[in-house]
GUNUVO-464484 format. One record per residue: residue number from 1; y, z, x of N, C-alpha, C, O in turn. Coordinates in Angstrom, 2 decimals, padded with zeros to 5 digits. Atoms other than C-alpha are relative to their C-alpha. Layout:
# GUNUVO-464484
+-----+---------+---------+---------+---------+---------+---------+---------+---------+---------+---------+---------+---------+
| seq |     n.Y |     n.Z |     n.X |    ca.Y |    ca.Z |    ca.X |     c.Y |     c.Z |     c.X |     o.Y |     o.Z |     o.X |
+-----+---------+---------+---------+---------+---------+---------+---------+---------+---------+---------+---------+---------+
| NUM |       Y |       Z |       X |       Y |       Z |       X |       Y |       Z |       X |       Y |       Z |       X |
...
+-----+---------+---------+---------+---------+---------+---------+---------+---------+---------+---------+---------+---------+
This chain:
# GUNUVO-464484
+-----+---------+---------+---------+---------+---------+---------+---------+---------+---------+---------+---------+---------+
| seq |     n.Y |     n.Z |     n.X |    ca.Y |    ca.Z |    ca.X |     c.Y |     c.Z |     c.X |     o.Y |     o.Z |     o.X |
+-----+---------+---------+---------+---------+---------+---------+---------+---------+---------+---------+---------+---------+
|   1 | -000.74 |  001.15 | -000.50 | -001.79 |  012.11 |  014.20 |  001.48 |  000.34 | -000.07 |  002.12 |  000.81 | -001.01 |
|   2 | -001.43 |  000.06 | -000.01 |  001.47 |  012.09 |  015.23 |  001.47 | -000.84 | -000.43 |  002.60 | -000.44 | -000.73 |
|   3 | -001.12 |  000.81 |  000.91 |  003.50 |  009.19 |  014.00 | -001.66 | -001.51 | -000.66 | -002.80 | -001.89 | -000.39 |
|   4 |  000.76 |  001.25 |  000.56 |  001.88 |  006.28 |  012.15 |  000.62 | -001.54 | -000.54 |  001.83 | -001.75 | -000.55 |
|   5 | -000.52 |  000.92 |  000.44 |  002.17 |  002.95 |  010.81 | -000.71 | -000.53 | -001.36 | -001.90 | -000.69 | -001.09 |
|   6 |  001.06 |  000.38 |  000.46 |  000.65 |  001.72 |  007.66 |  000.64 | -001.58 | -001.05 |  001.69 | -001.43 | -001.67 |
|   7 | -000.37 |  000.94 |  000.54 |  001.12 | -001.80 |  006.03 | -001.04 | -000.67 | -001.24 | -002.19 | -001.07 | -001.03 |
|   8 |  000.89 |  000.39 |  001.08 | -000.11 | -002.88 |  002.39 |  000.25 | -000.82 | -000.33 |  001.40 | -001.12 | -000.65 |
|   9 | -000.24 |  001.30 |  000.44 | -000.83 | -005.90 |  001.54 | -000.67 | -000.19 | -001.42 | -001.75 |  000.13 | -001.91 |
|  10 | -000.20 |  000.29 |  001.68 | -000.29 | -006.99 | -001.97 | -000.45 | -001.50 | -000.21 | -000.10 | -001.87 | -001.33 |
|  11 |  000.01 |  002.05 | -000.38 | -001.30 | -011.35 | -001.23 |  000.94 | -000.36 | -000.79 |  000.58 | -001.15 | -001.66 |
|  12 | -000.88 |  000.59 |  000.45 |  002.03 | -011.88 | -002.49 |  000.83 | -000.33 |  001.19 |  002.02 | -000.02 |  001.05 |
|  13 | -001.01 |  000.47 | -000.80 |  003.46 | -013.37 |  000.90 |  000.20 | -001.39 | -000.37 |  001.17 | -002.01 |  000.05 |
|  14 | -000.64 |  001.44 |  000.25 |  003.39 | -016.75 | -000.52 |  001.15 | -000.50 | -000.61 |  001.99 | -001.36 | -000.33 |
|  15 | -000.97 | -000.07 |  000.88 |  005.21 | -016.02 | -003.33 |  001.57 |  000.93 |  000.42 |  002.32 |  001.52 | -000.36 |
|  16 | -001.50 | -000.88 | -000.86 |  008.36 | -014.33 | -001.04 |  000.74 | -001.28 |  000.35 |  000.30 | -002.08 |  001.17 |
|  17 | -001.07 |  000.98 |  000.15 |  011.47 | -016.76 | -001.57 |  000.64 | -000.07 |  001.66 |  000.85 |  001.05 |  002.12 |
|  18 | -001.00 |  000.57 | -001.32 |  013.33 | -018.15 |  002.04 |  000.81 |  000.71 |  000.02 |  001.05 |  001.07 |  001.17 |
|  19 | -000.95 | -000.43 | -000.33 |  016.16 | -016.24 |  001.12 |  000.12 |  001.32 | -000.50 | -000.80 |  001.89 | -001.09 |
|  20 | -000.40 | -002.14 | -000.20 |  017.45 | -012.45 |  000.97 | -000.33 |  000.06 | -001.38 |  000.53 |  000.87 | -001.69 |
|  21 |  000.45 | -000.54 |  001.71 |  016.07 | -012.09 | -003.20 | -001.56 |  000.42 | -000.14 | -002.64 | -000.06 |  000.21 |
|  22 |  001.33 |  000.27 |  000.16 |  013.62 | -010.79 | -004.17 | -000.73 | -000.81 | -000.93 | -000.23 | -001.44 | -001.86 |
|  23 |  001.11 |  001.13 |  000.59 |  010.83 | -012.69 | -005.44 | -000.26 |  000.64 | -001.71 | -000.34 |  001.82 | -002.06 |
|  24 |  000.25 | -000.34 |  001.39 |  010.23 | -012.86 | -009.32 | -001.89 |  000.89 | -000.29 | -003.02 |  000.57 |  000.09 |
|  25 |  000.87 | -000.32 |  000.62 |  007.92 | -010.67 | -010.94 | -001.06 |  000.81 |  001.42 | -002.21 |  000.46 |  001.66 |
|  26 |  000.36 | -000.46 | -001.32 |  007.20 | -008.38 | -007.47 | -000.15 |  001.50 | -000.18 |  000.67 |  002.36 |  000.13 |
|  27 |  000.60 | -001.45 |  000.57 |  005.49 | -005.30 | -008.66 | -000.45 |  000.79 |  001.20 | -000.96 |  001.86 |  000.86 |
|  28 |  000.77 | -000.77 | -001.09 |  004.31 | -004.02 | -004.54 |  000.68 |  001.55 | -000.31 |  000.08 |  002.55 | -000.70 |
|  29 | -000.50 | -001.19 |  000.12 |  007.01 | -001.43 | -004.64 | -000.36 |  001.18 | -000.78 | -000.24 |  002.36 | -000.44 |
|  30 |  000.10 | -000.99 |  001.21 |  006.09 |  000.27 | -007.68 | -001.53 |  000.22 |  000.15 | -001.92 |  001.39 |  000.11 |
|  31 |  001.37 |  000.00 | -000.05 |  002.39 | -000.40 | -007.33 | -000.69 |  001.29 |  000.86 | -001.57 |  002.12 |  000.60 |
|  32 |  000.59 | -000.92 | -000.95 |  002.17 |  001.46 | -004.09 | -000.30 |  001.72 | -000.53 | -001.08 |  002.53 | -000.03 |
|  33 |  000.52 | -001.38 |  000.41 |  002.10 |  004.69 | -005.95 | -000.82 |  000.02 | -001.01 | -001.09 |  001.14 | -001.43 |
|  34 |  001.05 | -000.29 |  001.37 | -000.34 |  003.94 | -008.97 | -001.57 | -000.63 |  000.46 | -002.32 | -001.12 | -000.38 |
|  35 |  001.36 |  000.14 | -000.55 | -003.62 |  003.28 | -006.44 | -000.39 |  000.92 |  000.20 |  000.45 |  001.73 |  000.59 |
|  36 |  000.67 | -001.43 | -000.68 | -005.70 |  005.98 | -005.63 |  000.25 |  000.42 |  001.41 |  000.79 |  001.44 |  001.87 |
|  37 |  000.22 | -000.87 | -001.67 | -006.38 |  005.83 | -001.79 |  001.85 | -000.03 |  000.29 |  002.22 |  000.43 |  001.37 |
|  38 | -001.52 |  000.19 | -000.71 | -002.18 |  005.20 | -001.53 |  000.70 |  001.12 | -000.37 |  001.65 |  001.61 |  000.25 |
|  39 | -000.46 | -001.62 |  000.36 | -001.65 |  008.45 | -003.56 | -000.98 |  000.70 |  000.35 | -000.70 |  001.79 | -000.15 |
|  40 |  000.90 | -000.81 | -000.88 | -004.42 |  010.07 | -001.86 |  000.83 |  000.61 |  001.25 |  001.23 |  001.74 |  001.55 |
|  41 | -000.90 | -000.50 | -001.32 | -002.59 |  009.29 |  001.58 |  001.12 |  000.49 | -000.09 |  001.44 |  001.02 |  000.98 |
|  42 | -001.18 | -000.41 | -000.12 |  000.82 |  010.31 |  000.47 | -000.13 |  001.44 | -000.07 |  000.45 |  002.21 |  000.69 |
|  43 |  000.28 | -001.32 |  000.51 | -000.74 |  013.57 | -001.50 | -000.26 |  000.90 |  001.30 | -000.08 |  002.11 |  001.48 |
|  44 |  000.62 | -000.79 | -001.45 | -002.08 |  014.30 |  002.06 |  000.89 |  000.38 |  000.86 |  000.84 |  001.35 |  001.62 |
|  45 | -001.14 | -000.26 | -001.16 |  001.10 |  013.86 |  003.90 |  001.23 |  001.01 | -000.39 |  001.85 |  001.78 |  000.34 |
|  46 | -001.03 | -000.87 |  000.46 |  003.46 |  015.51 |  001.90 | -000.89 |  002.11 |  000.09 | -000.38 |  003.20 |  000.32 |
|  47 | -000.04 | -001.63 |  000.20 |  001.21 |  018.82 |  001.47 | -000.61 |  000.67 |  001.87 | -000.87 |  001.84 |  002.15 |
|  48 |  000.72 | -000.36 | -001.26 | -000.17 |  018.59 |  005.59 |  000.89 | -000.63 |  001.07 |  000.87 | -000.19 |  002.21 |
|  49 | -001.07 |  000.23 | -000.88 |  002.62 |  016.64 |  007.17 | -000.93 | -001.41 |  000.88 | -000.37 | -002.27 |  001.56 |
|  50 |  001.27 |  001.04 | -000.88 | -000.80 |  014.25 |  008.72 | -000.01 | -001.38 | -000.52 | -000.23 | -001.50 | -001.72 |
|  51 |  000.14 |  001.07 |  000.82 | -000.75 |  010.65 |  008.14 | -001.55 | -000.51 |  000.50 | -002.02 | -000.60 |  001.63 |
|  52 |  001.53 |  000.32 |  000.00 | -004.36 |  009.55 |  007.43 | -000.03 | -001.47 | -000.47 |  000.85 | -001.96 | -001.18 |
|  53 |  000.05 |  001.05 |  000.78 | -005.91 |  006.13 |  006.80 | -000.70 |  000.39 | -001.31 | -001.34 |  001.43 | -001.20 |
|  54 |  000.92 | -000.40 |  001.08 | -007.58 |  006.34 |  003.20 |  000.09 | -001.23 | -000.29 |  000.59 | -000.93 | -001.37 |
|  55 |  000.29 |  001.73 |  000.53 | -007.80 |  002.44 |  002.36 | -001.60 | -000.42 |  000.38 | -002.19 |  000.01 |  001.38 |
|  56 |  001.36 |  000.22 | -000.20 | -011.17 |  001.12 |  002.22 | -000.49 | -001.79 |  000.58 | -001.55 | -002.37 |  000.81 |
|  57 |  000.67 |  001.66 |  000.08 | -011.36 | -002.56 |  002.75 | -000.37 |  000.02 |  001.61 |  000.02 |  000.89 |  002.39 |
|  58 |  000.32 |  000.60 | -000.88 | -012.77 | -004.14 |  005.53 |  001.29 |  000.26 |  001.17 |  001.11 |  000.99 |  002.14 |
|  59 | -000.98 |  000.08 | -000.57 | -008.92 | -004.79 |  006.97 |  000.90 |  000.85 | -000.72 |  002.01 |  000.46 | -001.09 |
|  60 | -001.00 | -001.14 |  000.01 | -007.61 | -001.25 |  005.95 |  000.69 | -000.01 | -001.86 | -000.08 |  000.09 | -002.82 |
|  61 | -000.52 |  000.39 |  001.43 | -004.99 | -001.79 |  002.52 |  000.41 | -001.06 | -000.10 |  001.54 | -001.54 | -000.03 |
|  62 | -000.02 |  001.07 |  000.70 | -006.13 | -004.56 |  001.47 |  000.00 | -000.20 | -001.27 | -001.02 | -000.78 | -001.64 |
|  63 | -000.03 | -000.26 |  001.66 | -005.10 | -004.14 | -002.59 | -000.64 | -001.35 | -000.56 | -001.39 | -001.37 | -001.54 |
|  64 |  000.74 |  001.42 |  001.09 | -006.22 | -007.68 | -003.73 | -002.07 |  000.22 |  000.36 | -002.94 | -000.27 | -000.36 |
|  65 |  001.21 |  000.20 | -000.13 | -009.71 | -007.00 | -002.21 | -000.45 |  001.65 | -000.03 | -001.30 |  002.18 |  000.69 |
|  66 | -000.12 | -001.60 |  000.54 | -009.60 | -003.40 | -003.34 | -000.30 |  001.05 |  000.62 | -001.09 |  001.93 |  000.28 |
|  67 | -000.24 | -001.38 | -000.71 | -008.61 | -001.12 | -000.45 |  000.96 |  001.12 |  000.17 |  001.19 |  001.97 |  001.03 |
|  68 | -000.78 | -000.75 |  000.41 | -006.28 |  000.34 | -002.17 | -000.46 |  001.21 | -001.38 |  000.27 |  001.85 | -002.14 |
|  69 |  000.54 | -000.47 |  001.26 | -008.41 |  001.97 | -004.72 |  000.25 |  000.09 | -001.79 |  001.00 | -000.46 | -002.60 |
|  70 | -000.74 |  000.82 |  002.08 | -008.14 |  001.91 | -008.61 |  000.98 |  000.66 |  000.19 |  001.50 |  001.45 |  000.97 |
|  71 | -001.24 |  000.27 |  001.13 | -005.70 |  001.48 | -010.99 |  000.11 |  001.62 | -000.43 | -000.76 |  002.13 | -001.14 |
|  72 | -000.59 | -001.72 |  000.54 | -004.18 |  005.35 | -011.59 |  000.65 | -000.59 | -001.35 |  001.22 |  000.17 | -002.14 |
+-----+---------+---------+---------+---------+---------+---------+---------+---------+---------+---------+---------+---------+
C-alpha cells in the first residue's frame, strides 16, 4: 500500500471538552503504543515502509472492544 489512513478509537469522544484543552485524564496518545496489533502495525512500517491493517475488531481499531490487542 501506498499511503494510508488509520483512525483509533479510544470511546473517549464524549469525554472531549468544546474547547481547544485537552480533556482530563486522556491516556489515547500514550496508549497507542502499549497495544499489540498498534505496535505490530508500526513495527511493520518502520522496518518495511508498508502500512498494514492489524486491528481485529469487527470495525478495524476498535480498543474498547479489543481491536487493538492486549495490554503490552
Amino acid at each position: 500500500m501506498s499511503n494510508g489512513l488509520v483512525i483509533y478509537d479510544f470511546g473517549l469522544g464524549s469525554t472531549i471538552p468544546h474547547g481547544n484543552e485537552a480533556p482530563p485524564d486522556n491516556a489515547v496518545h500514550g496508549s497507542i503504543r502499549t497495544k499489540q496489533a498498534t505496535a505490530d502495525a508500526m513495527k511493520h512500517f518502520y522496518e518495511t515502509g508498508e502500512i498494514v491493517q492489524m486491528c481485529t475488531a469487527p470495525k478495524g481499531c476498535d480498543c474498547p472492544a479489543g481491536g487493538c490487542g492486549a495490554d503490552l
